[in-house]
PQR file with spaces between the fields and no chain letter, atoms N, CA, C, O and H, PARSE charges and radii, in Angstrom:
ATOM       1  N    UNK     1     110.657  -53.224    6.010 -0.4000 1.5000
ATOM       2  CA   UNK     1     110.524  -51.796    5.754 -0.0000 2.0000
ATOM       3  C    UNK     1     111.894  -51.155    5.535  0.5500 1.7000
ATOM       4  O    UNK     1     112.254  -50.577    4.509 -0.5500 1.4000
ATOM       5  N    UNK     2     112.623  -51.348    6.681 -0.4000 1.5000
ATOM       6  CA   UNK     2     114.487  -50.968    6.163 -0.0000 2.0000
ATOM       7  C    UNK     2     114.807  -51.507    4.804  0.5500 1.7000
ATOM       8  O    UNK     2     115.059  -50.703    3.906 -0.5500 1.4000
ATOM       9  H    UNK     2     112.330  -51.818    7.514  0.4000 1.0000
ATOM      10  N    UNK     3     114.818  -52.497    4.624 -0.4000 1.5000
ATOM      11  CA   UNK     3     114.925  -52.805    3.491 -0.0000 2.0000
ATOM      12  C    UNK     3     114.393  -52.308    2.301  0.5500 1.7000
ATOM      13  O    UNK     3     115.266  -52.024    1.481 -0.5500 1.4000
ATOM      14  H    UNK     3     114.614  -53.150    5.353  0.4000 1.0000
ATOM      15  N    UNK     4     113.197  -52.101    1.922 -0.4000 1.5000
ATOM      16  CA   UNK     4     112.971  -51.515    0.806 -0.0000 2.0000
ATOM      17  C    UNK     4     113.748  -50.142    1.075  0.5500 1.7000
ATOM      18  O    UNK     4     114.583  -49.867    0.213 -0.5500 1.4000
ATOM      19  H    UNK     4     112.487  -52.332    2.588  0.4000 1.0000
ATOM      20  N    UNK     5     113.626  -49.357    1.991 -0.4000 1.5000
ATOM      21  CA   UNK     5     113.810  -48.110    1.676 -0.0000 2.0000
ATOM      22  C    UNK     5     115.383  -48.361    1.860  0.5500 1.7000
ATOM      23  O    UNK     5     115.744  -47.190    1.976 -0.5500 1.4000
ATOM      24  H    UNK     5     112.947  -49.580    2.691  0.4000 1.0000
ATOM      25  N    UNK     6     116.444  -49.051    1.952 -0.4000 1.5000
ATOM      26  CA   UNK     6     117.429  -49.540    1.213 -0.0000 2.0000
ATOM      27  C    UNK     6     117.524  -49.702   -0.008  0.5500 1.7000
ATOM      28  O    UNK     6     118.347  -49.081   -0.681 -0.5500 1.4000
ATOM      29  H    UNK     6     116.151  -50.003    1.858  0.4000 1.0000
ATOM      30  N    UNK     7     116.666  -50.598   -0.516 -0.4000 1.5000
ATOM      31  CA   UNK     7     116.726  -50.895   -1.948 -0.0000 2.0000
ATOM      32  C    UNK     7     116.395  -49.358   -2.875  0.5500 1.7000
ATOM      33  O    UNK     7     117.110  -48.868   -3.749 -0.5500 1.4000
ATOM      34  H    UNK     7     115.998  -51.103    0.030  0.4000 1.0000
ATOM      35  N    UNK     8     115.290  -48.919   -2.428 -0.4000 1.5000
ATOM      36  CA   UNK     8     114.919  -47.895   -3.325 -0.0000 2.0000
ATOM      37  C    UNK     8     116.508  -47.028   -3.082  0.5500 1.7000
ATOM      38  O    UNK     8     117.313  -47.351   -3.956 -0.5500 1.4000
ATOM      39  H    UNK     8     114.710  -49.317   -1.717  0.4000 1.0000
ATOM      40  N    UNK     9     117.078  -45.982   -2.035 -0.4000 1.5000
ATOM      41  CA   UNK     9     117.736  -45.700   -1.782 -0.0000 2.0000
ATOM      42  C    UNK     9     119.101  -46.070   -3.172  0.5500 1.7000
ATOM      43  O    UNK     9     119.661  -45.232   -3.878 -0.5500 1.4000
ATOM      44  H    UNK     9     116.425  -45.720   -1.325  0.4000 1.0000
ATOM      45  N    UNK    10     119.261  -47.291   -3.172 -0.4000 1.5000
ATOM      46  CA   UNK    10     120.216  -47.909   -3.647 -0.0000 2.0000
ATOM      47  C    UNK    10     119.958  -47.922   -5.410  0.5500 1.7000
ATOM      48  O    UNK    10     120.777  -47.942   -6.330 -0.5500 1.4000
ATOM      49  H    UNK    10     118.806  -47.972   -2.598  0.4000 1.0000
ATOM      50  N    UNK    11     119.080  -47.911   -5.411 -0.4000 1.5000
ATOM      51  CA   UNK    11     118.152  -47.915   -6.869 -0.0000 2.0000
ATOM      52  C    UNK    11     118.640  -46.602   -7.342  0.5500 1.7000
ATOM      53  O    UNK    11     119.481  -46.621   -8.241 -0.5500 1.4000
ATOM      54  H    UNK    11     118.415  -47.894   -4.664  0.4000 1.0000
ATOM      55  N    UNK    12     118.196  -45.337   -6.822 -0.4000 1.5000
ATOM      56  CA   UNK    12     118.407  -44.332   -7.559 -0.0000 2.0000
ATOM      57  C    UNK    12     119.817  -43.777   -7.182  0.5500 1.7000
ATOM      58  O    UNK    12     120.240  -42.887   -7.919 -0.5500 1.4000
ATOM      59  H    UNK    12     117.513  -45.322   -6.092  0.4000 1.0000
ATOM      60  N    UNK    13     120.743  -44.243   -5.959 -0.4000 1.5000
ATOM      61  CA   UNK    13     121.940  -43.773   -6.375 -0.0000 2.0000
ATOM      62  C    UNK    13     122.507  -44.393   -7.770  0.5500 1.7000
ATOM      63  O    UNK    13     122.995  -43.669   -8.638 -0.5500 1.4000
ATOM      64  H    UNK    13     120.400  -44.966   -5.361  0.4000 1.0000
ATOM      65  N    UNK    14     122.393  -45.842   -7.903 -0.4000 1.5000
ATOM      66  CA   UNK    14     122.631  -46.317   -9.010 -0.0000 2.0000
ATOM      67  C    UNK    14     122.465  -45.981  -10.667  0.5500 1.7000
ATOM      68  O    UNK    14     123.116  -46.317  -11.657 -0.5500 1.4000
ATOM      69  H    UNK    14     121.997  -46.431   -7.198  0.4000 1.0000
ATOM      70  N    UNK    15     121.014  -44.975  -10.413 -0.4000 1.5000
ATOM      71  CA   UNK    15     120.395  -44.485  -11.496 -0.0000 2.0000
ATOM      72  C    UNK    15     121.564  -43.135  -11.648  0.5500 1.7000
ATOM      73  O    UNK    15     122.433  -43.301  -12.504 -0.5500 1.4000
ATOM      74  H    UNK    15     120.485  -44.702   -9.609  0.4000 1.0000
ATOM      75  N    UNK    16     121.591  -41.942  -10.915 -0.4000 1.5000
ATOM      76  CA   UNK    16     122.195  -41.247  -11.019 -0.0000 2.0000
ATOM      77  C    UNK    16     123.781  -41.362  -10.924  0.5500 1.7000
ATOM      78  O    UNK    16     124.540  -40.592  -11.514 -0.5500 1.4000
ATOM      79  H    UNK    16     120.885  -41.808  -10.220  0.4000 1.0000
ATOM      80  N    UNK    17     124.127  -42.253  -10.236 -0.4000 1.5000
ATOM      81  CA   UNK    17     125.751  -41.740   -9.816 -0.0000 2.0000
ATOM      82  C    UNK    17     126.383  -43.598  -10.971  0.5500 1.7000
ATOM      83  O    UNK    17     127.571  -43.729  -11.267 -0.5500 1.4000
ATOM      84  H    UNK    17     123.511  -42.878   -9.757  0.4000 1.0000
ATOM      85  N    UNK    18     125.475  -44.530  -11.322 -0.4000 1.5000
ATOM      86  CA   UNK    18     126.077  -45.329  -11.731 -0.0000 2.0000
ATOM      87  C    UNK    18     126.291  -46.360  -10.760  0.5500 1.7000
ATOM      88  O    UNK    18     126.028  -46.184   -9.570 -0.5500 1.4000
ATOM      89  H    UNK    18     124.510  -44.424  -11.082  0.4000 1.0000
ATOM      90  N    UNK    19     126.831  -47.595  -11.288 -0.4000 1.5000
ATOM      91  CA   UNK    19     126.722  -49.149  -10.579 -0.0000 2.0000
ATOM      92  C    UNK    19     127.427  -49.082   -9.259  0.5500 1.7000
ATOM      93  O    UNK    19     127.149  -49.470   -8.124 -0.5500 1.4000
ATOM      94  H    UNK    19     127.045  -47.738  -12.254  0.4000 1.0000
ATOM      95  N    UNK    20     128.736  -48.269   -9.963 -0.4000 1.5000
ATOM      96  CA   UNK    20     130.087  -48.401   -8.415 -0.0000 2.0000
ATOM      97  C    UNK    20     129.831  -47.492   -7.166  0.5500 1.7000
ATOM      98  O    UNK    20     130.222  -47.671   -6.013 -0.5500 1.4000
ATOM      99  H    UNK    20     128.962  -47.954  -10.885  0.4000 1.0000
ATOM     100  N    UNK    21     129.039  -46.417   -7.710 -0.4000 1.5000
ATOM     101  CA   UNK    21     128.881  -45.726   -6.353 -0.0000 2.0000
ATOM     102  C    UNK    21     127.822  -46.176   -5.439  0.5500 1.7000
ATOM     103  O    UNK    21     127.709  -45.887   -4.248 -0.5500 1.4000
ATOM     104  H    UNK    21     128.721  -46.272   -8.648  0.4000 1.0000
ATOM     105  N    UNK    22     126.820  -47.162   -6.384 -0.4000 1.5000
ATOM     106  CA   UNK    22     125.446  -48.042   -5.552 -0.0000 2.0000
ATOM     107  C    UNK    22     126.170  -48.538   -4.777  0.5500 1.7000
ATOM     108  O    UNK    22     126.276  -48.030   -3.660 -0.5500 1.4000
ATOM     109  H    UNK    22     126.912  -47.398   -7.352  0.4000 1.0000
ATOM     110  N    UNK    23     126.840  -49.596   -5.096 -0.4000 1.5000
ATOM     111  CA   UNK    23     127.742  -50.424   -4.352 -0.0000 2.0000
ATOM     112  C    UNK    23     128.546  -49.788   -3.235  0.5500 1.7000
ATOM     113  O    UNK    23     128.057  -50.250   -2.204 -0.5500 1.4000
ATOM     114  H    UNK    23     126.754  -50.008   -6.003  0.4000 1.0000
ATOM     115  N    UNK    24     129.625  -48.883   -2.887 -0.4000 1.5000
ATOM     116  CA   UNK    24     129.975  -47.886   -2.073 -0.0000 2.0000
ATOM     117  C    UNK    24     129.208  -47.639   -1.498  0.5500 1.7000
ATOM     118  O    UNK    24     129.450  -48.235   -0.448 -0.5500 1.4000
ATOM     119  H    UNK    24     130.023  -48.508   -3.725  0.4000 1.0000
ATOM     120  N    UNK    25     128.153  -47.027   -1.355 -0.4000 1.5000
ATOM     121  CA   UNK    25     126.832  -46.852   -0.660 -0.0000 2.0000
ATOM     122  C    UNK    25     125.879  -48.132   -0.006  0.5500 1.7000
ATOM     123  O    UNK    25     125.071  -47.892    0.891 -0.5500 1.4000
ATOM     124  H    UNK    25     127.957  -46.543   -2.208  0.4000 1.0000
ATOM     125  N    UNK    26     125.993  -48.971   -0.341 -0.4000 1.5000
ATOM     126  CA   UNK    26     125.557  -50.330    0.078 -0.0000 2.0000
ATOM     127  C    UNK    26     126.347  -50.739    1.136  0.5500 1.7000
ATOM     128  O    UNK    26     125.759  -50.993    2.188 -0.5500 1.4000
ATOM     129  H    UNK    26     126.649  -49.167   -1.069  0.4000 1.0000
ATOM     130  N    UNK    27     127.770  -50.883    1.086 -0.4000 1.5000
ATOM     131  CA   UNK    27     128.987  -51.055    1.651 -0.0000 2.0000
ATOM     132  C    UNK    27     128.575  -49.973    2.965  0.5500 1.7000
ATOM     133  O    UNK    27     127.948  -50.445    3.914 -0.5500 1.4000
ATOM     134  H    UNK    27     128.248  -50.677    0.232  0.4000 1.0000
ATOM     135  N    UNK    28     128.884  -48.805    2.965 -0.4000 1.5000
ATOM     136  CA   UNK    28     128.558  -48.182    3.638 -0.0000 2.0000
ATOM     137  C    UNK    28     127.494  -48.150    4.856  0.5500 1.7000
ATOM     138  O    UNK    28     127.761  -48.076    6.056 -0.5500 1.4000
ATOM     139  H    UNK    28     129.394  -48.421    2.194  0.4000 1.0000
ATOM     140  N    UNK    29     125.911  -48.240    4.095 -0.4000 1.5000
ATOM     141  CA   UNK    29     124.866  -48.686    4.748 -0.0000 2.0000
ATOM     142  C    UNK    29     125.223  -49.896    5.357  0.5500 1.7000
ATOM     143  O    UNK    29     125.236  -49.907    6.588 -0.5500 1.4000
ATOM     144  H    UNK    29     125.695  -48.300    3.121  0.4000 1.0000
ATOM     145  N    UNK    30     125.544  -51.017    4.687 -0.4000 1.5000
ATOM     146  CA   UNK    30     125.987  -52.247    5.803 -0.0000 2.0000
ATOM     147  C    UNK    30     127.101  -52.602    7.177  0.5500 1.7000
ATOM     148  O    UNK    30     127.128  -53.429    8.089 -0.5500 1.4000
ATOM     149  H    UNK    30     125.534  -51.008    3.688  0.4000 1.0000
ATOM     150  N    UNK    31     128.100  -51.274    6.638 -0.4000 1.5000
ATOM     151  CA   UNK    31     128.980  -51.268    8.002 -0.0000 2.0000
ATOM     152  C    UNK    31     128.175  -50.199    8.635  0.5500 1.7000
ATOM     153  O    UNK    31     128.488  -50.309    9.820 -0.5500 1.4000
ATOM     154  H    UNK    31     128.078  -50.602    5.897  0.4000 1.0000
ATOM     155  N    UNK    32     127.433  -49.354    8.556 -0.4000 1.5000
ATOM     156  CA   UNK    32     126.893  -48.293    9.887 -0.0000 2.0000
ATOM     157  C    UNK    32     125.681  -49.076   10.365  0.5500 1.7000
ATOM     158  O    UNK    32     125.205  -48.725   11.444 -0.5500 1.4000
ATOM     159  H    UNK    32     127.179  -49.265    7.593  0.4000 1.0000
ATOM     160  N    UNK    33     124.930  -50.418    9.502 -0.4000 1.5000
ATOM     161  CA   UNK    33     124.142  -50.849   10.360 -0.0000 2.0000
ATOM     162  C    UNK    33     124.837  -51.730   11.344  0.5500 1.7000
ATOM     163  O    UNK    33     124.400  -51.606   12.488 -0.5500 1.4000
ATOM     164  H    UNK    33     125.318  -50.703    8.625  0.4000 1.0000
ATOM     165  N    UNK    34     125.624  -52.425   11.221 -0.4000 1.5000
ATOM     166  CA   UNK    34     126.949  -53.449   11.890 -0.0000 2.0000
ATOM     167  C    UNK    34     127.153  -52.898   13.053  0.5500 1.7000
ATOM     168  O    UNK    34     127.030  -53.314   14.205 -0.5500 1.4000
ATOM     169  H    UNK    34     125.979  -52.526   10.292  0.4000 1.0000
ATOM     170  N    UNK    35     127.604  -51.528   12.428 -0.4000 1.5000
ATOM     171  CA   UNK    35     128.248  -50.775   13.987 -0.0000 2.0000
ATOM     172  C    UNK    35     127.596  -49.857   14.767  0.5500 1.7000
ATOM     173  O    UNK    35     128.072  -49.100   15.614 -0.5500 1.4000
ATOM     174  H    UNK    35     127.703  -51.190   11.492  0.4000 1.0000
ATOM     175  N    UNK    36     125.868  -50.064   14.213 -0.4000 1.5000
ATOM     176  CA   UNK    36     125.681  -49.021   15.478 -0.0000 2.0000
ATOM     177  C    UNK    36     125.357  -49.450   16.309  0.5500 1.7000
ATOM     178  O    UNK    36     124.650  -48.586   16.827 -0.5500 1.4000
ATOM     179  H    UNK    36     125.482  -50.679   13.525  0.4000 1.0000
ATOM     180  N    UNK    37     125.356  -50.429   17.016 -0.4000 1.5000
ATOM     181  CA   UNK    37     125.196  -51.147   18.917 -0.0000 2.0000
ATOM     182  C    UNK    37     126.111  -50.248   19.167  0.5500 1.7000
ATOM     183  O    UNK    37     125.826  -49.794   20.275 -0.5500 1.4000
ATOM     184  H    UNK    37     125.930  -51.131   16.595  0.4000 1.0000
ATOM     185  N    UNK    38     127.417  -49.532   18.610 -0.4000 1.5000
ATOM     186  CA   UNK    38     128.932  -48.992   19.381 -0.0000 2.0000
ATOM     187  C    UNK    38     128.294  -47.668   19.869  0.5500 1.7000
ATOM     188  O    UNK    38     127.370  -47.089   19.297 -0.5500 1.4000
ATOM     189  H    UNK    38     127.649  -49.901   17.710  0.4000 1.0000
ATOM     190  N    UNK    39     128.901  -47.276   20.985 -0.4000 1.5000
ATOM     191  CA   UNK    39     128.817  -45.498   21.352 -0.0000 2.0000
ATOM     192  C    UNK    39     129.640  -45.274   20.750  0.5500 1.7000
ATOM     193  O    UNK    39     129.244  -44.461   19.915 -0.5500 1.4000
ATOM     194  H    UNK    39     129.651  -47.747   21.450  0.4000 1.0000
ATOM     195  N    UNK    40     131.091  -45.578   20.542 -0.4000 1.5000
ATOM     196  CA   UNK    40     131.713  -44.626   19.991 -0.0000 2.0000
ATOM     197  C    UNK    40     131.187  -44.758   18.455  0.5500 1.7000
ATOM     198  O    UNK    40     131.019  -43.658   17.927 -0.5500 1.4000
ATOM     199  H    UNK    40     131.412  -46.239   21.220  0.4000 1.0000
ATOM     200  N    UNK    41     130.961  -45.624   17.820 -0.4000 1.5000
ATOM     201  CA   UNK    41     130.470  -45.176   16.372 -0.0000 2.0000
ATOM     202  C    UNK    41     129.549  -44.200   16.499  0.5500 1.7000
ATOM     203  O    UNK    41     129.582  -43.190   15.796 -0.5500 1.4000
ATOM     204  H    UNK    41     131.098  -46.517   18.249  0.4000 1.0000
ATOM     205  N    UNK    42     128.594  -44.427   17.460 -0.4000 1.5000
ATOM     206  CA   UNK    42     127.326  -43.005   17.698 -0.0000 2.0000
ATOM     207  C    UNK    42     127.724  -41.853   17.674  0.5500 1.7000
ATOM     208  O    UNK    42     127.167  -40.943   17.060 -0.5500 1.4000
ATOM     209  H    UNK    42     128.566  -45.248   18.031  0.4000 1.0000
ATOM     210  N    UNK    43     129.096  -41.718   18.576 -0.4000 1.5000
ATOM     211  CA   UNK    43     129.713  -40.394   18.958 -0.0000 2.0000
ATOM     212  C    UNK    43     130.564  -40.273   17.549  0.5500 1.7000
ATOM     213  O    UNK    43     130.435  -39.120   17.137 -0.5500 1.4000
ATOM     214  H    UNK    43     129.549  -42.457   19.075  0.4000 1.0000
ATOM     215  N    UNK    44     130.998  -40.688   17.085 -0.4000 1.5000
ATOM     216  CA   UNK    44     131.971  -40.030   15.571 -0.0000 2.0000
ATOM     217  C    UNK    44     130.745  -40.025   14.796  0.5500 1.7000
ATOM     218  O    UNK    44     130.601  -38.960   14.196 -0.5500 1.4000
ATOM     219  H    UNK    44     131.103  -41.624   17.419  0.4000 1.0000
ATOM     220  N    UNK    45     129.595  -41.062   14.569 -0.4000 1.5000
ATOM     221  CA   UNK    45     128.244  -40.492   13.411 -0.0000 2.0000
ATOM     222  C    UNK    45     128.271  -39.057   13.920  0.5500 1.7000
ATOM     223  O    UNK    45     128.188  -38.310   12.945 -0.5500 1.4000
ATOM     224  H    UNK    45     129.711  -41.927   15.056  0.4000 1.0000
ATOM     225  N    UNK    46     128.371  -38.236   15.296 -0.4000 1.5000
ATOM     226  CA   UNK    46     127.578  -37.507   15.456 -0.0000 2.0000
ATOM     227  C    UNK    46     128.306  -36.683   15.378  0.5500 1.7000
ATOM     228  O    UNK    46     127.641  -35.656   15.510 -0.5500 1.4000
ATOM     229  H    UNK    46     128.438  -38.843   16.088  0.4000 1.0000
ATOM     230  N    UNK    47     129.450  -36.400   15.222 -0.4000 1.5000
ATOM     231  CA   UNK    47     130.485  -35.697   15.227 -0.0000 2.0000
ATOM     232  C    UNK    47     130.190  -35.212   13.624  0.5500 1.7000
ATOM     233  O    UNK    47     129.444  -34.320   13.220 -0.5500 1.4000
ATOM     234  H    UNK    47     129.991  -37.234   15.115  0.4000 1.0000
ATOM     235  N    UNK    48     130.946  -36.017   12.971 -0.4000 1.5000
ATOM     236  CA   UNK    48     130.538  -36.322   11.391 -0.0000 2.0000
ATOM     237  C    UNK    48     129.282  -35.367   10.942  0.5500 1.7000
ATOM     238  O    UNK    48     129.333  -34.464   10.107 -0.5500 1.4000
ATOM     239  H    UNK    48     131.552  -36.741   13.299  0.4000 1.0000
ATOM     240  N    UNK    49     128.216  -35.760   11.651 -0.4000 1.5000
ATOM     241  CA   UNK    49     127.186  -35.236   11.023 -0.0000 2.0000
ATOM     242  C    UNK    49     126.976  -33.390   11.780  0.5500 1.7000
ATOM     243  O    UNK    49     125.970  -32.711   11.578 -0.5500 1.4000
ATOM     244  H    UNK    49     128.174  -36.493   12.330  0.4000 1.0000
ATOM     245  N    UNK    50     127.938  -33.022   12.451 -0.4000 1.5000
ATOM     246  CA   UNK    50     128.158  -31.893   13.113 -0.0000 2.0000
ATOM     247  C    UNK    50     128.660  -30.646   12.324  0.5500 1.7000
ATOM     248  O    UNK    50     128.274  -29.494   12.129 -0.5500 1.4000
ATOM     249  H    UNK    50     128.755  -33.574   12.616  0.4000 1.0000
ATOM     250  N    UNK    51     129.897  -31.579   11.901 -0.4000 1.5000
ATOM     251  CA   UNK    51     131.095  -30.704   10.837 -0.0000 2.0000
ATOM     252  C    UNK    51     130.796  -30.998    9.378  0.5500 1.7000
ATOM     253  O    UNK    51     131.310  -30.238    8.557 -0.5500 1.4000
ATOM     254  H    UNK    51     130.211  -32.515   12.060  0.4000 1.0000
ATOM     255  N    UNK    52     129.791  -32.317    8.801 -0.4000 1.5000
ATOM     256  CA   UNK    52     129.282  -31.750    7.357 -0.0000 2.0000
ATOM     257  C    UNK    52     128.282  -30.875    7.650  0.5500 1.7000
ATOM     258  O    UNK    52     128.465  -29.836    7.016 -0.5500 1.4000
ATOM     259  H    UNK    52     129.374  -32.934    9.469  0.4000 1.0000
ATOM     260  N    UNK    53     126.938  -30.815    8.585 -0.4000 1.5000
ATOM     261  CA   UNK    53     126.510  -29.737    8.346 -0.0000 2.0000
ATOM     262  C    UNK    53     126.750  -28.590    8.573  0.5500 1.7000
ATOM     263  O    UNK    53     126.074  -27.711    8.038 -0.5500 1.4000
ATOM     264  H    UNK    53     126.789  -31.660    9.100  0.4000 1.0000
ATOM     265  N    UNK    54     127.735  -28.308    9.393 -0.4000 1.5000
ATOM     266  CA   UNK    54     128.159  -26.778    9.678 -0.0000 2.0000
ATOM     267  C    UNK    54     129.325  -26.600    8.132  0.5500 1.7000
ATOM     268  O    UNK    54     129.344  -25.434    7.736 -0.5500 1.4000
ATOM     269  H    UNK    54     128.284  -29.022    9.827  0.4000 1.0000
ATOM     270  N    UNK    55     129.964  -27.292    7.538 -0.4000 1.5000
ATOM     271  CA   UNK    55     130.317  -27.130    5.973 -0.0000 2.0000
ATOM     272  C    UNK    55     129.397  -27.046    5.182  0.5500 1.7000
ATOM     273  O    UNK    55     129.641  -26.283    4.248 -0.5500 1.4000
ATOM     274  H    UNK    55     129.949  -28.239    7.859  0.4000 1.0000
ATOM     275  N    UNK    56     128.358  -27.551    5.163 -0.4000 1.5000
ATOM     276  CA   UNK    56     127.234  -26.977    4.507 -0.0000 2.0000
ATOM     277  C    UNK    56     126.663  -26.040    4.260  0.5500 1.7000
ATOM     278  O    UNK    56     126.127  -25.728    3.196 -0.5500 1.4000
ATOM     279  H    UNK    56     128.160  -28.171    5.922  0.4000 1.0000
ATOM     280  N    UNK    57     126.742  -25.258    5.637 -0.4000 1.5000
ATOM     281  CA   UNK    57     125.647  -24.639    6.067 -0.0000 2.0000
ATOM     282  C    UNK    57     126.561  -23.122    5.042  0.5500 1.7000
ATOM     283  O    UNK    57     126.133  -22.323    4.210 -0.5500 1.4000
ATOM     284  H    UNK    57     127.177  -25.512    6.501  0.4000 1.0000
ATOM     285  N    UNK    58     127.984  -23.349    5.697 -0.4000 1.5000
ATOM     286  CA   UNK    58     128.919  -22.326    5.424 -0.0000 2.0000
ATOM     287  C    UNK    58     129.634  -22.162    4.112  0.5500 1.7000
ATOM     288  O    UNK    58     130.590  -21.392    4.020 -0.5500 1.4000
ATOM     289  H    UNK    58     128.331  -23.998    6.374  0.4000 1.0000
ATOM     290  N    UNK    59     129.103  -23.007    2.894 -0.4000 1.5000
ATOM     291  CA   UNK    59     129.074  -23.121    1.174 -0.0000 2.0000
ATOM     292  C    UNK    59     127.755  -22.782    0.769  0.5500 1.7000
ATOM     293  O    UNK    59     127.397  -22.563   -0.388 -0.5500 1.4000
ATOM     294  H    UNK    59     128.326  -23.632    2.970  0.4000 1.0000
ATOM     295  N    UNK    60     127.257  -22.762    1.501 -0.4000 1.5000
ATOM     296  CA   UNK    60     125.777  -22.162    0.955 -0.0000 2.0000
ATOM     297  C    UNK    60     125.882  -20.728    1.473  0.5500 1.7000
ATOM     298  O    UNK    60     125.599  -19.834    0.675 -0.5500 1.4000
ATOM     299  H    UNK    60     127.548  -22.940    2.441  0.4000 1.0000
ATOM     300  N    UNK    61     126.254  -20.404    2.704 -0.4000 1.5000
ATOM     301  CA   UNK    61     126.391  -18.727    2.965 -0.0000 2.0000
ATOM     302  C    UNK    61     127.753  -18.215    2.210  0.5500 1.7000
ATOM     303  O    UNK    61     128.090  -17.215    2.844 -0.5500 1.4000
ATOM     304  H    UNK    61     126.484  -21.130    3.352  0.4000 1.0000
ATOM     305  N    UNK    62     128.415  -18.369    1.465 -0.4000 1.5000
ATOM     306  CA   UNK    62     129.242  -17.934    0.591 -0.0000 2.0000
ATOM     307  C    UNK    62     128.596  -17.867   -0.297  0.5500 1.7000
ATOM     308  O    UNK    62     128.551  -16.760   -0.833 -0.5500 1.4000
ATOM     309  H    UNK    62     128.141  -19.182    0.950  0.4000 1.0000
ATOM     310  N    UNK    63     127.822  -18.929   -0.870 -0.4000 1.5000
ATOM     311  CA   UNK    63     127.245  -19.077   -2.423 -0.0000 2.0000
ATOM     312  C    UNK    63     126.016  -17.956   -2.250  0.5500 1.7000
ATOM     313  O    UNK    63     125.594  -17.306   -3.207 -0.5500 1.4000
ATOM     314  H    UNK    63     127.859  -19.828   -0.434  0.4000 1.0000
ATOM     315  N    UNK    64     125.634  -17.858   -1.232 -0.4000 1.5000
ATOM     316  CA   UNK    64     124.250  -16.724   -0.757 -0.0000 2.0000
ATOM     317  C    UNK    64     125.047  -15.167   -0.958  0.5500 1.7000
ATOM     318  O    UNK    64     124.632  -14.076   -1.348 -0.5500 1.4000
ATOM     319  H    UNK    64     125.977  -18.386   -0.455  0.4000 1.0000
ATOM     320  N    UNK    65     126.109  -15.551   -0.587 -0.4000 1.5000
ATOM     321  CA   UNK    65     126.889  -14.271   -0.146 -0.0000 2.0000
ATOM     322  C    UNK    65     127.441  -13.642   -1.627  0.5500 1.7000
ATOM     323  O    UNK    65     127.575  -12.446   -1.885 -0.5500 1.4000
ATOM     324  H    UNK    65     126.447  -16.437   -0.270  0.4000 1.0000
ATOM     325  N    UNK    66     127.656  -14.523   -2.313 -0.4000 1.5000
ATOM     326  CA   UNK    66     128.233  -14.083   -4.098 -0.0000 2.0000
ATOM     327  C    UNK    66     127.114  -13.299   -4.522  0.5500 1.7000
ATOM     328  O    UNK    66     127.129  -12.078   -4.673 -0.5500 1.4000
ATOM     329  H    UNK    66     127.547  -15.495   -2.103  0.4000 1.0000
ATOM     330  N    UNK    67     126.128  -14.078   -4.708 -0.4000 1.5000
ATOM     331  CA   UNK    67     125.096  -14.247   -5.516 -0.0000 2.0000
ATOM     332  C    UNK    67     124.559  -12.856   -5.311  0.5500 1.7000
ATOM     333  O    UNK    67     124.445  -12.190   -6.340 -0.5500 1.4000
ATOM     334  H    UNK    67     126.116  -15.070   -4.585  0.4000 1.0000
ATOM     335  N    UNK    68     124.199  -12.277   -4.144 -0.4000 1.5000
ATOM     336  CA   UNK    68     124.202  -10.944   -3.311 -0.0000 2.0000
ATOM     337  C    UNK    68     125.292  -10.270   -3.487  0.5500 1.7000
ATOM     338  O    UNK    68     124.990   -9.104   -3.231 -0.5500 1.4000
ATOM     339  H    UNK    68     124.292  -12.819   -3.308  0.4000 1.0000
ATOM     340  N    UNK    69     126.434  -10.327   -3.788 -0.4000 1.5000
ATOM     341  CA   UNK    69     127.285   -9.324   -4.180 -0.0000 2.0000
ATOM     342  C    UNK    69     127.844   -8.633   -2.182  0.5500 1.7000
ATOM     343  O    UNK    69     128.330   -7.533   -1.916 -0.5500 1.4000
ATOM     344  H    UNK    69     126.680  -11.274   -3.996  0.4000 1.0000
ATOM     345  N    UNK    70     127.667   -9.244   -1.656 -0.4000 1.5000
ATOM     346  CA   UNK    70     128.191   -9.143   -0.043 -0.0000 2.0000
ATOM     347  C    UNK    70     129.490   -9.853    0.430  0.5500 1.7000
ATOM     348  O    UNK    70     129.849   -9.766    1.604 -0.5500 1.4000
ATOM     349  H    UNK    70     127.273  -10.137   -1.872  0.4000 1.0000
């Protein structure tokens, strides 16, 4: 089941972004499956996933904020 939804995953980055970024992304997926037995990899994933979404959150309330004239 991981697997396909790897493959598919991998399929359409490939479709959209092209061969090298599949690959990068493959790379990727294979060292965060490697390393997550680690806490500290847990604790920097979670970190990571803290400060892109609060950058997210805060390019979209600018882009909200233009668009509105605020």
């Amino acid at each position: 089941e991981d697997e396909v939804a790897r493959q598919t995953l991998l399929s359409q980055f490939e479709t959209l972004f092209g061969m090298e970024s599949a690959e990068a992304i493959n790379k990727i997926l294979t060292n965060v499956s490697e390393a997550s037995n680690s806490i500290l990899a847990q604790v920097l994933g979670f970190i990571t996933l803290i400060v892109s979404a609060t950058t997210v959150f805060v390019s979209l309330q600018d882009g909200i904020n233009q668009v509105w004239g605020l």
